[in-house]
C-alpha positions as CSV (number, residue, x, y, z in Angstrom):
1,X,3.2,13.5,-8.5
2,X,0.0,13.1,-5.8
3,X,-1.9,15.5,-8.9
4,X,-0.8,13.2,-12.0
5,X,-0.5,9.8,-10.1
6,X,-2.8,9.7,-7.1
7,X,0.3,9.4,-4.9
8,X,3.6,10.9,-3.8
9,X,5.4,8.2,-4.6
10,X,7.4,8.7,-7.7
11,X,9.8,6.2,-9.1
12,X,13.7,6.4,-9.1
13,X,13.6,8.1,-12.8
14,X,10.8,10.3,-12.3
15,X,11.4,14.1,-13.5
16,X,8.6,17.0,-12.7
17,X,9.6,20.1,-14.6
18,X,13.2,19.1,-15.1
19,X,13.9,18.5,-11.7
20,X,14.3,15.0,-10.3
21,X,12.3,14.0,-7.9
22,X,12.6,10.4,-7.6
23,X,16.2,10.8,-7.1
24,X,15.6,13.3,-4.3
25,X,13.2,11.2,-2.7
26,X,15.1,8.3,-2.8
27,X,17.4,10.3,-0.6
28,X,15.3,11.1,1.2
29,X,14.3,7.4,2.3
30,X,17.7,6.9,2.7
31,X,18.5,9.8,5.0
32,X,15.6,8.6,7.1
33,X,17.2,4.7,7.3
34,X,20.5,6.6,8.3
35,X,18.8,9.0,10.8
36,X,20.3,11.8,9.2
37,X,17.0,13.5,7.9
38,X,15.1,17.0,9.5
39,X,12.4,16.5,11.7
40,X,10.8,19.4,10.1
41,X,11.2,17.5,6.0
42,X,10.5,14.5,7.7
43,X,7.0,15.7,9.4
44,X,6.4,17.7,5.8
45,X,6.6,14.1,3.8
46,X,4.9,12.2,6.7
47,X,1.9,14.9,6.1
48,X,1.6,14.4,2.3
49,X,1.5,10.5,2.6
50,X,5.5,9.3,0.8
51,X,5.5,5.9,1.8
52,X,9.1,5.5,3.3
53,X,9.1,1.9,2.8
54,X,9.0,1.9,-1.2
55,X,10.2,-2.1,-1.3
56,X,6.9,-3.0,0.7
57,X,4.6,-0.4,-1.4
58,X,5.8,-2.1,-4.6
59,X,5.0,-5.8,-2.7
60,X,1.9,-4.4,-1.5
61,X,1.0,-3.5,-5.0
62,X,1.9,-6.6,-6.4
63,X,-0.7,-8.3,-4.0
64,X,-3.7,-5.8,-4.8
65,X,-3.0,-6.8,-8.8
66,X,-2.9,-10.7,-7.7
67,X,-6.3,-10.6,-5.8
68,X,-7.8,-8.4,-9.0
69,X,-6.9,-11.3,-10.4
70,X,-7.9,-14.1,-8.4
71,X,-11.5,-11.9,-8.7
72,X,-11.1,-12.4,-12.2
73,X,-10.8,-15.7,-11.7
74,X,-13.6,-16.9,-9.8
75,X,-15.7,-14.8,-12.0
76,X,-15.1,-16.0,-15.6
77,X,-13.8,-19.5,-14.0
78,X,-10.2,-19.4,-15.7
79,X,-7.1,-17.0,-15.6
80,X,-7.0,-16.3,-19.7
81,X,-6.8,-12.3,-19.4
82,X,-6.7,-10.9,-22.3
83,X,-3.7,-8.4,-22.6
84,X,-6.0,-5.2,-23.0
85,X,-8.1,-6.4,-20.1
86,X,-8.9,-3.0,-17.7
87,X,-10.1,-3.9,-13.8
88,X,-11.3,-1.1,-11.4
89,X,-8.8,-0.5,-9.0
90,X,-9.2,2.3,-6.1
91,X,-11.7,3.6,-9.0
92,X,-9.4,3.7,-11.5
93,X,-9.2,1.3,-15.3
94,X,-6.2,-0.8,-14.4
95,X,-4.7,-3.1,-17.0
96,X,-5.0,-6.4,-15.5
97,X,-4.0,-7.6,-18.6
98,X,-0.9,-5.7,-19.0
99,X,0.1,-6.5,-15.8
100,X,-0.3,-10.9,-16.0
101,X,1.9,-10.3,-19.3
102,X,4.4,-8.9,-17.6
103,X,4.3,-11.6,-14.8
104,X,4.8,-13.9,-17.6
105,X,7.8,-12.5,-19.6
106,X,9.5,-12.0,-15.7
107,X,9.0,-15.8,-15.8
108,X,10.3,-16.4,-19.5
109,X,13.2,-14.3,-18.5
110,X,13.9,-16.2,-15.8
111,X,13.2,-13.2,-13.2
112,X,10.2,-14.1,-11.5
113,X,9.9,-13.9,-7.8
114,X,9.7,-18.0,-6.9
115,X,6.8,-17.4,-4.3
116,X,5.2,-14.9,-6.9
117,X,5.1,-17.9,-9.8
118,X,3.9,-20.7,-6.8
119,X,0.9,-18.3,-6.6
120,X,0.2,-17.3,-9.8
121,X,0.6,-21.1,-10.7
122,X,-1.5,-22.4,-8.0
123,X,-4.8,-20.2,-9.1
124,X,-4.5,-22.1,-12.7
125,X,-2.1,-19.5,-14.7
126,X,-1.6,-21.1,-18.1
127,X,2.3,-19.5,-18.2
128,X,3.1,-19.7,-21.9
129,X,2.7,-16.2,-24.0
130,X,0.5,-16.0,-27.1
């Protein structure tokens, strides 16, 4: 996936030829947590960058998209991203836009991380969906 996605991180669901990787990396990660995986596969991943904490790559993420925003922010002096909205990040189009919609429906749906909405809230998110 490090060809197609610019990482080795694929999700849970992720197939590559009709084999399922996500599933085997996710035991992998979890042989590592139980001490149960080879030194040798261990080393191999380690050298080809999977990120064996996947919880705090996804929270990691979730901060880089929130300070794209808060750049937005300070440049066009409000937080009204429009839903097609692309940002550079790591030098590729992201879709900030995409990405504050979705932070919005997880708040309509009552799913929203509580310290995720304080933030988005206190950099002047307007939280209601057109």
């Amino acid at each position: 996936t490090e060809r197609n996605n610019g990482d080795c991180n694929a999700p849970y669901d992720y197939k590559e030829n009709d084999f399922q990787l996500g599933l085997w990396l996710a035991l992998q990660r979890q042989n590592k947590r139980r001490g149960e995986i080879d030194a040798s596969r261990e080393k191999k991943l380690n050298d080809i960058g999977l990120v064996w904490d996947f919880e705090k790559k996804k929270s990691d993420g979730w901060e880089n998209n929130f300070k794209l925003l808060v750049e937005f922010q300070r440049r066009e002096g409000h937080c009204n991203v429009p839903k097609r909205y692309k940002s550079k990040k790591n030098g590729i189009n992201f879709n900030l836009g995409l990405w504050l919609y979705v932070q919005k429906k997880a708040k309509r749906k009552g799913v929203i991380n509580p310290t995720r909405e304080i933030k988005l809230t206190n950099i002047g998110i307007i939280w209601e969906i057109r």
